[in-house]
C-alpha positions as CSV (number, residue, x, y, z in Angstrom):
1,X,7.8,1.5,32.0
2,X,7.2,4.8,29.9
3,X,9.7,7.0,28.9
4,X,10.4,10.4,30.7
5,X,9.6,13.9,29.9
6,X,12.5,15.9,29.3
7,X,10.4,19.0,30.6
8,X,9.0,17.5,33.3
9,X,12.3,15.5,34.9
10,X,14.4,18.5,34.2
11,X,12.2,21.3,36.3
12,X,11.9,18.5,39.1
13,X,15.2,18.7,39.2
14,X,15.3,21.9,38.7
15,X,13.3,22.3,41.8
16,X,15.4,20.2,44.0
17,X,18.7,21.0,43.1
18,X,17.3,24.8,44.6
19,X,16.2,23.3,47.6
20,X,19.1,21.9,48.4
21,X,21.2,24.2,47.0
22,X,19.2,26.9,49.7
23,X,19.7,24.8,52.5
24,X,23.4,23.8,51.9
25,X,23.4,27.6,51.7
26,X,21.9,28.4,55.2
27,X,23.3,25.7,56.8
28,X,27.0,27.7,56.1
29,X,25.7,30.5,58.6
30,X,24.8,28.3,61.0
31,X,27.3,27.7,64.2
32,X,27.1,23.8,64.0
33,X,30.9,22.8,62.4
34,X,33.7,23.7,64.0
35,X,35.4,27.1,62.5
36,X,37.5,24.9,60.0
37,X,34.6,22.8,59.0
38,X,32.6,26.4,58.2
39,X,35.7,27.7,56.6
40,X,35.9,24.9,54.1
41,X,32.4,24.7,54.0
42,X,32.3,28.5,52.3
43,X,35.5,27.8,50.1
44,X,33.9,25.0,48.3
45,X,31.2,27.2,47.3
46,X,34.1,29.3,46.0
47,X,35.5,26.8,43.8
48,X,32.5,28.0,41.2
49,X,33.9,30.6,39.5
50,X,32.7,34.3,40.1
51,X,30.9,32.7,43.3
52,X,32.0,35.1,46.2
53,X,30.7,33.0,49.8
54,X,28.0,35.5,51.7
55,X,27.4,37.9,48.8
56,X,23.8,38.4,46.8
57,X,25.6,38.2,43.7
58,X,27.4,35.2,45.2
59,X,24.0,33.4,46.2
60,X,22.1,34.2,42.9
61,X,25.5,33.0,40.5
62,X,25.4,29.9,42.2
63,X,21.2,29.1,41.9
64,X,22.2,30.1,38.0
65,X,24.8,27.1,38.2
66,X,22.0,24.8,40.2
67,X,19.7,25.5,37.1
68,X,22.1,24.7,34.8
69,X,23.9,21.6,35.9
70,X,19.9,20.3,36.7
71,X,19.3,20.9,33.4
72,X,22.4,18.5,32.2
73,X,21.4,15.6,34.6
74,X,18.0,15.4,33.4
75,X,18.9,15.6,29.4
76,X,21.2,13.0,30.5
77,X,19.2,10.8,32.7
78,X,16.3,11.1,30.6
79,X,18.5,10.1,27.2
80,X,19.8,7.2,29.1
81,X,16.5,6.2,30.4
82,X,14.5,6.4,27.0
83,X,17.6,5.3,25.2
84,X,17.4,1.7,27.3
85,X,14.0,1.5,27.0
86,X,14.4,1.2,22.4
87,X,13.9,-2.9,21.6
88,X,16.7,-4.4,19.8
């Protein structure tokens, strides 16, 4: 196997941490849970800090904490991948 790309892994998962991150979003607005399940569905957004459930600044906070915690998994998983891959 070769080793990963920092640059590349991280904006892929860059990329679909957003997507989900934008459908978790819209699927808060839509009537499927029950009202408890929608309630608790907003107030774990909330646990972010600063992150205020149905607000732009709210929405945009939380795709600025999407980027960053991508950004950790893939320096992450990419130093664990290339680190396994050094012969002994």
């Amino acid at each position: 196997m070769d080793k990963l790309s920092l640059k590349s892994y991280g904006w892929k998962c860059v990329l679909g941490g957003e997507i989900l991150f934008i459908l978790c979003w819209l699927g808060g607005f839509l009537p499927l849970r029950s009202e408890a399940g929608i309630s608790l569905h907003h107030q774990l957004f909330e646990t972010f800090p600063g992150v205020v459930w149905g607000t732009f600044g709210g929405f945009i906070l939380m795709a600025i904490y999407i980027f960053i915690f991508s950004w950790v998994f893939a320096w992450y998983y990419v130093w664990m991948h290339n680190g396994s891959m050094k012969k002994l």
